[in-house]
C-alpha positions, 0 to 999 in steps of 0.5 A, spaced: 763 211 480 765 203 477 763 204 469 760 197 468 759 198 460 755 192 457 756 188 463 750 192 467 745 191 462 747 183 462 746 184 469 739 186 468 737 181 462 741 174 463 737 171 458 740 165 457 742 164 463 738 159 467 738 154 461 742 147 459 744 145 452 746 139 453 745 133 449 742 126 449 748 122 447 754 127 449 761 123 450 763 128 454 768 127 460 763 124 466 758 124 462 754 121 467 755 121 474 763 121 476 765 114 472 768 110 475 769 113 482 766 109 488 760 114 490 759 117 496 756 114 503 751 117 507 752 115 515 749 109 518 743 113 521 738 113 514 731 116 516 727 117 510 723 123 509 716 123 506 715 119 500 723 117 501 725 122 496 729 125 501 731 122 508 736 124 514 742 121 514 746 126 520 750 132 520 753 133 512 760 130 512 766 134 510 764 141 513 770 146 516 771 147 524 766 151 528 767 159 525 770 163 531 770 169 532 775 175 529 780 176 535 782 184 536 787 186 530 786 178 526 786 179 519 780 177 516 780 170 512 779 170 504 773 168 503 771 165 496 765 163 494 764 159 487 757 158 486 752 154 480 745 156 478 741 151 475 745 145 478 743 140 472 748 134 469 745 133 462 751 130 459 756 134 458 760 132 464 760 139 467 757 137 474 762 132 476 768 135 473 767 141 478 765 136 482 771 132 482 775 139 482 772 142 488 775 135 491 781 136 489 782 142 492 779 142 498 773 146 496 766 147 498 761 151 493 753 153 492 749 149 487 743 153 486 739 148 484 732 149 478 726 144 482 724 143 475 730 140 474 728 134 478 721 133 475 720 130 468 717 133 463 711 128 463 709 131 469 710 138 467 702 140 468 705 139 476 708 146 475 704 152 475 708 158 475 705 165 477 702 169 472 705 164 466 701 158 463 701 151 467 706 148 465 711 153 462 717 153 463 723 159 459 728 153 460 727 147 458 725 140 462 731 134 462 730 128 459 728 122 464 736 120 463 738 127 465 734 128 471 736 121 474 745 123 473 743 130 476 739 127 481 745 123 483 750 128 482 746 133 487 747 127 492 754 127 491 755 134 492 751 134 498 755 128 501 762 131 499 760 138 503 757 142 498 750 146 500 744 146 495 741 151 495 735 154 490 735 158 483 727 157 483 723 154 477 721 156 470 726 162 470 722 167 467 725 174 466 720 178 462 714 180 459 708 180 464 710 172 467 717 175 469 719 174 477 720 182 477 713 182 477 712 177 483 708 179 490 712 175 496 705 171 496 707 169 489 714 167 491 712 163 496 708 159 491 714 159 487 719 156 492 713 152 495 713 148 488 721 148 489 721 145 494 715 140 493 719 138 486 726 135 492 722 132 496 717 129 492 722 127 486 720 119 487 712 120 487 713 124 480 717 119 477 716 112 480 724 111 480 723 107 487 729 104 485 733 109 485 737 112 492 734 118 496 737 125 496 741 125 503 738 131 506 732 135 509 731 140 504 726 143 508 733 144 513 738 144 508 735 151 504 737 157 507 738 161 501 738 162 493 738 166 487 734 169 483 733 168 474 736 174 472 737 177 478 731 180 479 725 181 483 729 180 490 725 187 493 718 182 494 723 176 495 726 177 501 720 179 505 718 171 504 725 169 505 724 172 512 718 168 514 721 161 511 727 164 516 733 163 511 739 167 512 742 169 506 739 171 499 745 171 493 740 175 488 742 182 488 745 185 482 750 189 481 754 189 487 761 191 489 768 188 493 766 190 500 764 187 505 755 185 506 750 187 510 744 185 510 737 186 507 730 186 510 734 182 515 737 178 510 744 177 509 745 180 501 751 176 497 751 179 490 754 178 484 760 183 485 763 187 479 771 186 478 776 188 473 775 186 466 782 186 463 783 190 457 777 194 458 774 200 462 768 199 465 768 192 469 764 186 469 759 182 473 763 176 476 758 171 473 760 167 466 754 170 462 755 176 464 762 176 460 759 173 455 754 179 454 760 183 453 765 178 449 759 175 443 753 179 445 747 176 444 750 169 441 754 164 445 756 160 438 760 166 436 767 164 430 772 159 434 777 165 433 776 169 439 776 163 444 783 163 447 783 171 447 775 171 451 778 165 455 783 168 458 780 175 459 775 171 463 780 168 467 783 175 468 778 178 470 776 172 477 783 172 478 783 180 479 777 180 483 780 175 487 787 178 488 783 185 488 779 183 494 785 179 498 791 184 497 786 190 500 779 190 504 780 182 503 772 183 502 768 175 500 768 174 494 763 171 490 762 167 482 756 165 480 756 160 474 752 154 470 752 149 466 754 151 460 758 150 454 757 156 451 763 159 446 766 152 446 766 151 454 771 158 454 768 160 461 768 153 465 775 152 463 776 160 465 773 158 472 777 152 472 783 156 471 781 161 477 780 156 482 787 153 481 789 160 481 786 160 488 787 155 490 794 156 490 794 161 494 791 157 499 796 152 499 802 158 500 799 159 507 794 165 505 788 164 510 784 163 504 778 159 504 773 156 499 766 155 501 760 155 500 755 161 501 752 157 508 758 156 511 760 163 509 754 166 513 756 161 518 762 165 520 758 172 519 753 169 523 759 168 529 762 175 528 761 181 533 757 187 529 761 192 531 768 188 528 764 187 521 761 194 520 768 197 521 770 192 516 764 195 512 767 202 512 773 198 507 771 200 500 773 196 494 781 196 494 782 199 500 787 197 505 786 198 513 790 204 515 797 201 519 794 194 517 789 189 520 793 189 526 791 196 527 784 196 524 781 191 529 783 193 535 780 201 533 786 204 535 789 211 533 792 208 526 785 205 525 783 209 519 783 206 513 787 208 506 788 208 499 783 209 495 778 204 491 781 201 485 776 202 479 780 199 475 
C-alpha cells in the first residue's frame, strides 16, 4: 500500500483550500484581465439566456477533433488534465497568466469556478448555504472589482477552449455546516444556487453594461469538485439526476485508469511521487503545502526554492510515471493562490512546460480539460477500458500496448507498482 504521510490528512482537511488572497491595488502580472491582448469573440450567432448573463454563442470554439475509438493494439494518448478550484481573478494576475500559458502551449484546462465568486457581497444574504447562517461564507466574497476581472476572465477561458465546471459555493469543511454532512437534497440546493449565481450575475449587480458570459451554463456543466474533497458519497446521486458525466471530488486516488462511480465517471486527485520522501503526496498545491509548511502558508523565504522545485518534481514524476508505463490520466488540481511566495504557481508552471515538451517531441500527449477527457471515455469500448484497468500504478503491458489491446497471448501485464 502507497504511504501517503501527512499528504492524506491534507486530503481530508484542506482548510484553506478554496479561499483567494489577493488584494485590492496588486500590481501583479495581468492584474486584471490579459492587458493588452485583443479578447476573444464569441461567433456571430449571440442568443442571450435569462436576464443576459449568459447567452448562446454556438458550438465553444477551439475544441480538439471527435475522440475515435482506441483501434486493436494502439497505444493509449497521455492524458493530462490541469485543473483550478475557485476560479476567481483578485488582482494577482494569476487567471490569466495560466490562461496565457494554456494558449501558448496548446492546452485545454477545467476552471472550477465558486458561483459566490460571481456575486457581490452586498448581495450576500441571496446565499443560503445548507445547514450554515444565511449568508455565510468560509471563504470570502470578491470585491466588486474583483468579480467583474473574474467575470471576464471566465469569458476568456471558455471562448479559448476551457471547461467551467463548478467548486460550489461558501466552501464549508467542518463543524456541523460541513458538506460531508450534506443530504443529496441539500446538494442540489447548493448547486441550484451555484448555478443561479452564472446565470443571474447582472440581475444581482446591475453591471448591464458589461458582456454576457458565452455560454448555457445549464449546458456547459457537467461535473465539479467538491471543498476539501469531502462528501462525494451524497453528491453523486444529485449528479446523476442533473445527468452530469464526471465528479473530480474523490480523495485519494491512485495512477490507474477510472471508472465510474454511481454511474459517474470518478477522476480523483491522484498520489504521485514526492521527492525526497517516502510516503506520496496528493497531486494538488495545497496538499504539498500541508507537507512543505504545515499549517502556515507564509512560512521564511529560505525554504522557497527547495519546496519550489520538490513540488515541481513531484507533477513531473507523476506525469512521467503514468506516461512511461500503464499511461493512466493524469489529473492536477490547483487555486489561485500565492501561498509561500507563489512557489506552487511557478511549480505548476514548470510542470506544464515539462509536458508540454513532451507533446512537441511527437508523444501522443494530450493537455485537456476533464469534459474532453471524458468525451474520449465516452467513445471507447467497455471492454478496451477494463482491460486498461487491470494496469496498476507504474505497470507496463506485458509484450506492449500492441499486444495488450489485441487480448493475445502476451496480453498479461508486468512489472510491478512503483510506490516510490
Amino acid at each position: 500500500m502507497l504511504g501517503l504521510g501527512a499528504g492524506a490528512a491534507a486530503a481530508v482537511s484542506l482548510a484553506g483550500c478554496g479561499g483567494l488572497t489577493g488584494s485590492d491595488g496588486s500590481d501583479g502580472a495581468g492584474g486584471s484581465g490579459d492587458g493588452s491582448k485583443p479578447e476573444p469573440k464569441p461567433s456571430a450567432t449571440v442568443r442571450p439566456i435569462g436576464d443576459g448573463s449568459t447567452s448562446f454563442t454556438g458550438k465553444q470554439p477551439h475544441q480538439p477533433a471527435a475522440p475515435k475509438p482506441l483501434e486493436p493494439g494502439e497505444t493509449p494518448p497521455q492524458f493530462v488534465v490541469f485543473s483550478w478550484d475557485g476560479a476567481g481573478e483578485v488582482g494577482n494576475g494569476l487567471f490569466p497568466r495560466f490562461l496565457d500559458l494554456a494558449k501558448e502551449h496548446g492546452a485545454h484546462m477545467t476552471f472550477f469556478l465558486s458561483g459566490l465568486y460571481l456575486l457581490p457581497e452586498s448581495k450576500k444574504r441571496l446565499y443560503d448555504p445548507p445547514n450554515n447562517p444565511r449568508g455565510a461564507s468560509d471563504i470570502g466574497y470578491l470585491t466588486d472589482d474583483h468579480v467583474k476581472d473574474t467575470l471576464k476572465n471566465v469569458r476568456r477561458a471558455w471562448l479559448e477552449g476551457h471547461e467551467i465546471g463548478t467548486h460550489f459555493n461558501g466552501h464549508f469543511c467542518a463543524g456541523s455546516g460541513s458538506v460531508a454532512n450534506w443530504t443529496p437534497k441539500q446538494w442540489r440546493s447548493e448547486i441550484e444556487q451555484a448555478k443561479s449565481f452564472v446565470k443571474k450575475w447582472r440581475t444581482h449587480s446591475g453591471w448591464t453594461e458589461l458582456e454576457s458570459l458565452p455560454f448555457d451554463y445549464d449546458k456547459e456543466l457537467v461535473g465539479g469538485r467538491t471543498p476539501c474533497l469531502l462528501g462525494q458519497d451524497n453528491l453523486l446521486p444529485t449528479a446523476r439526476e442533473l445527468g452530469w458525466r464526471y465528479d473530480a471530488s474523490s480523495p485519494g486516488g491512485r495512477q490507474v485508469w477510472p471508472a465510474k462511480k454511481q454511474g459517474i465517471w470518478d477522476l480523483p486527485l491522484q498520489q504521485i511521487p514526492f521527492p525526497g520522501r517516502s510516503f506520496e503526496v496528493l497531486s494538488m498545491d495545497y496538499n504539498m503545502l500541508a507537507n512543505q509548511s504545515l499549517n502556515t502558508t507564509k512560512a521564511p523565504a529560505h525554504n522557497y526554492p527547495g519546496w519550489r522545485e520538490q513540488a515541481a518534481g513531484a507533477y513531473i514524476s507523476g506525469f512521467k510515471r503514468a506516461y512511461e508505463s500503464n499511461r493512466a490520466p493524469f489529473f492536477v488540481g490547483n487555486h489561485f493562490e500565492e501561498w509561500n511566495g507563489g512557489i506552487y504557481m511557478d511549480a505548476v508552471e514548470q510542470a506544464l512546460k515539462h509536458i508540454a515538451r513532451e507533446k512537441e517531441k511527437g508523444g501522443d500527449v494530450r493537455l485537456v480539460s476533464f469534459r474532453q477527457f471524458t468525451d474520449w471515455l465516452d467513445v471507447q469500448k467497455p471492454e478496451v477500458l477494463e482491460r486498461l484497468r487491470t494496469l496498476d500504478v507504474g505497470q507496463e503491458p506485458a509484450g506492449g500496448w500492441n499486444d495488450f489491446l489485441k487480448g493475445g497471448a502476451g496480453s498479461s501485464a508486468t512489472g510491478g507498482p512503483d510506490a516510490s
